[in-house]
N, C-alpha and C positions, 0 to 999 in steps of 0.2 A: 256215415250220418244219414236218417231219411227221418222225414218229420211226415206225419199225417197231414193230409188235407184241411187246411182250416174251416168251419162253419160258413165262415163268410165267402168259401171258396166260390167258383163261377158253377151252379148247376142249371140250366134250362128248365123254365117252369113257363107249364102251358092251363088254361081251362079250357073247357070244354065250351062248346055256345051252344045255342038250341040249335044252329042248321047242322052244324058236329052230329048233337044228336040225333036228329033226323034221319043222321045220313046208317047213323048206326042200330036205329030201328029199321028202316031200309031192309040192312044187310039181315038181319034175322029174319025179316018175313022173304027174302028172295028176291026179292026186287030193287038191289041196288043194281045204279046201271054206272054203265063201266067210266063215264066221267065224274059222278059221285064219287066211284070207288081211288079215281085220281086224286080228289079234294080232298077226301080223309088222308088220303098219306102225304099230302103236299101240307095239309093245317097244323098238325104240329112244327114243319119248318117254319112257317111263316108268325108262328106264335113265340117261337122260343126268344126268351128276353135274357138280357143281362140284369142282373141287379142292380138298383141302386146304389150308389157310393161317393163316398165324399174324397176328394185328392188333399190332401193337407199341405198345410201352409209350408213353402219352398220345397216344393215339385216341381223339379227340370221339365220344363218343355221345349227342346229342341227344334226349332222349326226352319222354314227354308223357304226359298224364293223359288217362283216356277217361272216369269219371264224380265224382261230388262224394263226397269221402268224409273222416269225420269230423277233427277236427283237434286228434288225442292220440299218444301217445308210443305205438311198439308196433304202428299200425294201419302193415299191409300195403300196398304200394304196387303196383299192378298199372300198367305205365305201356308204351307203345307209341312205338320209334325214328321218327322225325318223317319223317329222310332214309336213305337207303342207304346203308352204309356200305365201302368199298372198300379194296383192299389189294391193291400191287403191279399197281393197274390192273386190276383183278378182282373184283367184286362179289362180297363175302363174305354179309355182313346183308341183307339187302331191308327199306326201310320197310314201318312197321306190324312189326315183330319184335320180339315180348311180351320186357321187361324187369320183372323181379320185385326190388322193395326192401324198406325199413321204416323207417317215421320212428324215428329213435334219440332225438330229444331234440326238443325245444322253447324257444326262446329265444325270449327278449323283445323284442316292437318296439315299442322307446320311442317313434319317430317316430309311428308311425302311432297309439300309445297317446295320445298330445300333442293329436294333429290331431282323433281322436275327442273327447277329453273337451269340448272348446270348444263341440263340437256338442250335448254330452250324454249322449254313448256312453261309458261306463264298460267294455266291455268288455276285459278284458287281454289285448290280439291277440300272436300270437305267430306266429316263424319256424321252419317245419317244418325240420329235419335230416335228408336223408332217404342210407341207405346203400345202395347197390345190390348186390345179390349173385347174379344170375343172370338169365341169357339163355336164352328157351328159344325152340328152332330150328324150321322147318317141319313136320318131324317129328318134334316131342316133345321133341329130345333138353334135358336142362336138363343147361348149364355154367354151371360158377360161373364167377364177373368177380372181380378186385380195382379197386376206381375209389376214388375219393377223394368226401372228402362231399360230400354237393350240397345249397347253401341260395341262399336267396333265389328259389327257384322264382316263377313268374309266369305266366299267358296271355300268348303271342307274337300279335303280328300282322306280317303281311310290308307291309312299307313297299315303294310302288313310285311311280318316278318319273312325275309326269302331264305329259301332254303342257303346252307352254307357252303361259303366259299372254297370251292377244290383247286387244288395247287397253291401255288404259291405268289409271292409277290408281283411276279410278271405276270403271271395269271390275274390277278386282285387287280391290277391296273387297267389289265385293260378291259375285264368285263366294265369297270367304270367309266372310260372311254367308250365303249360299245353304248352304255347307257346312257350317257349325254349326247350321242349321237344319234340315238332313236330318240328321245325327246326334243331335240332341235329338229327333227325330220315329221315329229309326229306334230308340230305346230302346223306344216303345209299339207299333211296326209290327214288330218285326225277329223273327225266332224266338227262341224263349226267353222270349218278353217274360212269359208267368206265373211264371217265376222269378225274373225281374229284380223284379217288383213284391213276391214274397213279398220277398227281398233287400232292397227298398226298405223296405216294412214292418219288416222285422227290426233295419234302420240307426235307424230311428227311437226305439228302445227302449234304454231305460238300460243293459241288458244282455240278451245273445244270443246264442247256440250259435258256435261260429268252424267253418268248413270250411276244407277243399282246396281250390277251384276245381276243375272239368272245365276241362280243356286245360291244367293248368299242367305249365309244363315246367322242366326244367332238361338242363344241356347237363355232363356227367361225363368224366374222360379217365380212362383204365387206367393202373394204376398198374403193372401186371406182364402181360407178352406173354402174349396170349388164342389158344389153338391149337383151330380151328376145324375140325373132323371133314370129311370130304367127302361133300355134300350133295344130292339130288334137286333137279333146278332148281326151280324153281318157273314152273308156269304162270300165265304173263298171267292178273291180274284183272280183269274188267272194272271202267270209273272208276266210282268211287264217286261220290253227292253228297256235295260239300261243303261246308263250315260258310265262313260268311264270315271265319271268321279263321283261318283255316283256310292253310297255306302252299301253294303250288300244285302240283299233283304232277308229279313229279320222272321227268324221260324222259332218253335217252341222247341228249347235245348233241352234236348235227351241226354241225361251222363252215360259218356261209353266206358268200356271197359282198355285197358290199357296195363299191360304185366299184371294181371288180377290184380287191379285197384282200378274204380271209377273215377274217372277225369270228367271232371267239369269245362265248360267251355261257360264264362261268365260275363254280361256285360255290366258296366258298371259306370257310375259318375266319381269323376275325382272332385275331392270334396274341396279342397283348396288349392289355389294358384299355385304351382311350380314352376319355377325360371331356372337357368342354367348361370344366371346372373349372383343370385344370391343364394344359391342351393348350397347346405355342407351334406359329404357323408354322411350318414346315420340317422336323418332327419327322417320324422316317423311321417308318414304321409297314410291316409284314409281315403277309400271309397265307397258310394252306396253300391248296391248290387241294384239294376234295373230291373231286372226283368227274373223269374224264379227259373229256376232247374231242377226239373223234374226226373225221376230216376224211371226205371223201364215200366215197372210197375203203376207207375202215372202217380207213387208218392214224391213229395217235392225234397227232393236232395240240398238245395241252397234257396232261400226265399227272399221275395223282393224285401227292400232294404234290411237286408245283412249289410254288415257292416266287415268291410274288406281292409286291416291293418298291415300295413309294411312299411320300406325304411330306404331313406336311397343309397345304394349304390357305390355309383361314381356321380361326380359331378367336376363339369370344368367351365369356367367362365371364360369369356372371346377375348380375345387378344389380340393383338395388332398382328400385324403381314397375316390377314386375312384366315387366324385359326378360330376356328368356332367352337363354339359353346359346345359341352357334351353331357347328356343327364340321361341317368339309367336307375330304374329302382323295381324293386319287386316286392310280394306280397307275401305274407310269413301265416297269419294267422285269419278266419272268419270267427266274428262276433256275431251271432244271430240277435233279434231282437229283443228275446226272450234275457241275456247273459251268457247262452251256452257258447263254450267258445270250441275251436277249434284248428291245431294245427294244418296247413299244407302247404305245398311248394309250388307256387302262380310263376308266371314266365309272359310278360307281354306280349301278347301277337299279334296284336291291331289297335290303333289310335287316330283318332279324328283328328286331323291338321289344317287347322283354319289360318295355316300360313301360304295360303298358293300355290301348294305341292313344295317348299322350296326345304323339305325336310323330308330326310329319307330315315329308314329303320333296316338295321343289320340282324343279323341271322340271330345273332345273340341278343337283341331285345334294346340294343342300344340306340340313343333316338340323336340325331346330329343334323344342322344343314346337309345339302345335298351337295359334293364336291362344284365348282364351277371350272370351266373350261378357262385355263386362264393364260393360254398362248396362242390358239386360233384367231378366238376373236379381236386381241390386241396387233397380230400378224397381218390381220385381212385391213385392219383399220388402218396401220402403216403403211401397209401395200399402195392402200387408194392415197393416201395422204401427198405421196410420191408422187401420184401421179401430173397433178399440172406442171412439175419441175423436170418431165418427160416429153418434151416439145424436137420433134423433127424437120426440118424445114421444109417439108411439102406438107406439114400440118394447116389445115385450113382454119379460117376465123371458128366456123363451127366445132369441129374438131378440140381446139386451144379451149370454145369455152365449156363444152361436155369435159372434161377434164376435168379443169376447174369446180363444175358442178358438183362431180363423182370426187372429187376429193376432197371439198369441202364437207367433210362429213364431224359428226361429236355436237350438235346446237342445233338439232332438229332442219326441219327444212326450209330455216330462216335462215341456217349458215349455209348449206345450195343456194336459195335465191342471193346471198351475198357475194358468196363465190361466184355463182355465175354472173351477176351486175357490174360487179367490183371492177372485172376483167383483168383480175391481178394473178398470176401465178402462187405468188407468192401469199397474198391474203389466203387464196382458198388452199395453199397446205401448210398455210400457220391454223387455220381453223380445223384440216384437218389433223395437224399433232394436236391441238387442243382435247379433240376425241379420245388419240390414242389414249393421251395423258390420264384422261379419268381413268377410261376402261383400264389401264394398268394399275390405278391409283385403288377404286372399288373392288378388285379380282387379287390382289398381290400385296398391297402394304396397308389397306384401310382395317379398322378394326371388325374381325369375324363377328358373323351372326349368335346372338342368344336362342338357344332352344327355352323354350315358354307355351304352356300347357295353362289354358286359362283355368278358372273354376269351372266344375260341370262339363270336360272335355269325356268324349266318352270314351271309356277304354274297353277292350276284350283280353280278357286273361283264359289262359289256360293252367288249371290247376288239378292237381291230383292230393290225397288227404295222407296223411301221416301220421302214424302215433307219436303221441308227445306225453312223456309224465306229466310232464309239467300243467299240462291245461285238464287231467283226467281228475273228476273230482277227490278230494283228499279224506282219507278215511277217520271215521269219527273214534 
């Protein structure tokens, strides 16, 4: 399939000015001089414009936080588009393009309020509301947006498929093991880690300041068509570093070739929610296509909003002794905008998980929780639990109450300062079984996590094209 270039596509349109001309009467009498002859080849760069164009009403804008800022009603939201964003096949936005909000309200999260108290944490977390009201462009200009509120914000991470598992079961194990153990190691190695520790310190305490997260995102659509001025391209940045959770940056997808047929690599929006909660087999599921795909030639092979049809899979809902959710689906057919349609065979390779990293993707495309360690950390909590009921008689007073402190662990570090005060043995390693008890109870018998793909989550498919009778048009 390749479609021409549409009319409204992006082409670079410059005039002329009278010093332009100058410069180029100059050159035919002989007397240009050689920084003139800099300015004419520098003035069409600096002239070249994007088109004018309008975003139409519910266009994803992805956007994302760049540092930690407090978490009250009224504070300012300085947030930066994650992806590019496209129109008519034309790049209108460039990521990284400042989005300006404000949290309007605060609501309560009982879950997470639930989940702290058990630990010890009294503090009253709550969900930011946050309303976005402007966009401002490469140069300067600030437009207002109308979007719809955005909550439930979160740090994304892009899930990507790894290559597949060699050997077998013992094998499969313990690359798993391997992998929990470099991300429990990469919490004290990884950048950031002096703010993960203050963070940690702070979780510990009855009560604590709440933030925003740096990188949390949320994904908004317009609520009323956004008319976008015509714009100075923008020149090429060089890449940036970036952050490991970081999504990978976003270049213009060439379809390669692959056993002589062109594979697409597509990014794309799911158009509606998916849970692992309510998901059945066979259920037809849509996405838009974001951004075009263009074939080698520079004609466009897949164009922004095609319409991407498929159907899920498997699905399994969580169940208790801690089995989790499982949802897989794939993509059968591309509806262009036009009607025309078209078979291929998509295979997910990357998904945005604005669950904390706490979701992992298998070789085969299947999206699940991330196994959890679920005999170490209940092992080391025992261990300490033991300990004040480990008393030798040349134990000194200090000694008996370090014990005590270190085993009073499960109730933040209001159950240390009890253990330690209490001067009981016995108190600080009933508080600390108290710990164990969760940590077994959350890891082993509590109901497994749902996988849940909000609306507008982004996906990358890799797809290659197939004939089908079935969608070739039928003879008259």
């Amino acid at each position: 399939m390749s479609i021409d270039t549409p009319r409204g596509a992006s082409r670079s349109t410059f005039s002329l000015s009278s010093s332009t001309r100058t410069i180029l009467h100059s050159m035919t009498l002989g007397r240009a001089q050689p920084s003139l002859l800099l300015s004419l080849l520098l003035s069409p760069l600096a002239l070249c414009q994007t088109p004018a164009a309008t975003l139409p009403t519910k266009t994803p804008l992805p956007v994302q936080t760049t540092d930690h800022l407090p978490m009250r009603a009224g504070q300012p939201i300085r947030a930066e588009l994650i992806y590019p964003v496209y129109a008519d096949n034309t790049l209108i936005l460039p990521a990284k393009t400042i989005v300006i909000g404000t949290v309007t309200e605060l609501r309560s999260n009982h879950s997470r309020r639930v989940n702290a108290r058990v630990n010890g944490d009294f503090t009253p977390y709550h969900i930011p509301i946050v309303h976005f009201t402007q966009i401002i462009l490469a140069d300067g200009t600030a437009l207002p947006i109308a979007t719809g509120p955005a909550t439930d914000g979160a740090p994304i991470l892009r899930l990507t498929a790894p290559p597949p598992h060699k050997g077998g079961f013992i094998h499969k194990e313990w690359d798993q093991g391997m992998e929990i153990l470099h991300e429990q190691t990469a919490v004290f190695t990884a950048p950031g880690k002096t703010d993960r520790l203050v963070q940690f310190v702070y979780h510990q305490l009855p009560y604590h300041p709440e933030r925003i997260e740096n990188g949390t995102a949320w994904t908004v659509e317009t609520t009323e068509p956004l008319s976008i001025p015509p714009q100075l391209a923008p020149a090429p940045a060089a890449p940036a570093t970036s952050k490991p959770t970081d999504p990978p940056p976003q270049v213009t997808t060439i379809a390669a070739e692959k056993g002589g047929r062109p594979t697409w690599i597509i990014q794309a929006y799911l158009s509606d929610q998916l849970t692992s909660a309510t998901a059945k087999s066979g259920q037809i599921v849509h996405a838009i296509v974001a951004e075009p795909v263009y074939n080698a030639d520079h004609t466009i092979a897949v164009p922004e909003g095609a319409t991407i049809i498929g159907a899920i899979t498997q699905a399994k809902h969580a169940r208790s002794f801690a089995r989790a959710g499982v949802l897989r689906f794939d993509f059968k057919q591309i509806v262009l905008p036009g009607g025309q349609s078209e078979n291929v065979q998509a295979a997910l390779t990357g998904v945005d998980s604005a669950s904390s990293g706490q979701l992992a993707m298998d070789s085969e495309g299947n999206v699940k929780p991330k196994p959890q360690d679920k005999i170490v950390v209940p092992l080391i909590l025992a261990f300490l639990a033991t300990r004040p009921l480990d008393q030798d008689r040349d134990d000194t007073t200090d000694s008996l109450a370090g014990k005590n402190f270190v085993g009073a662990n499960g109730f933040g570090f209001a159950g240390n300062i009890i253990g330690l005060a209490g001067g009981s043995a016995k108190i600080a390693t009933g508080i600390g079984a108290y710990g164990t008890a969760v940590s077994i109870y959350r890891r082993c018998i509590a109901r497994g996590k749902e996988v849940t793909f909000a609306k507008d989550t982004r996906l990358v498919l890799q797809t290659t094209p197939r004939s089908s009778a079935i969608l070739k048009p039928e003879p008259h």
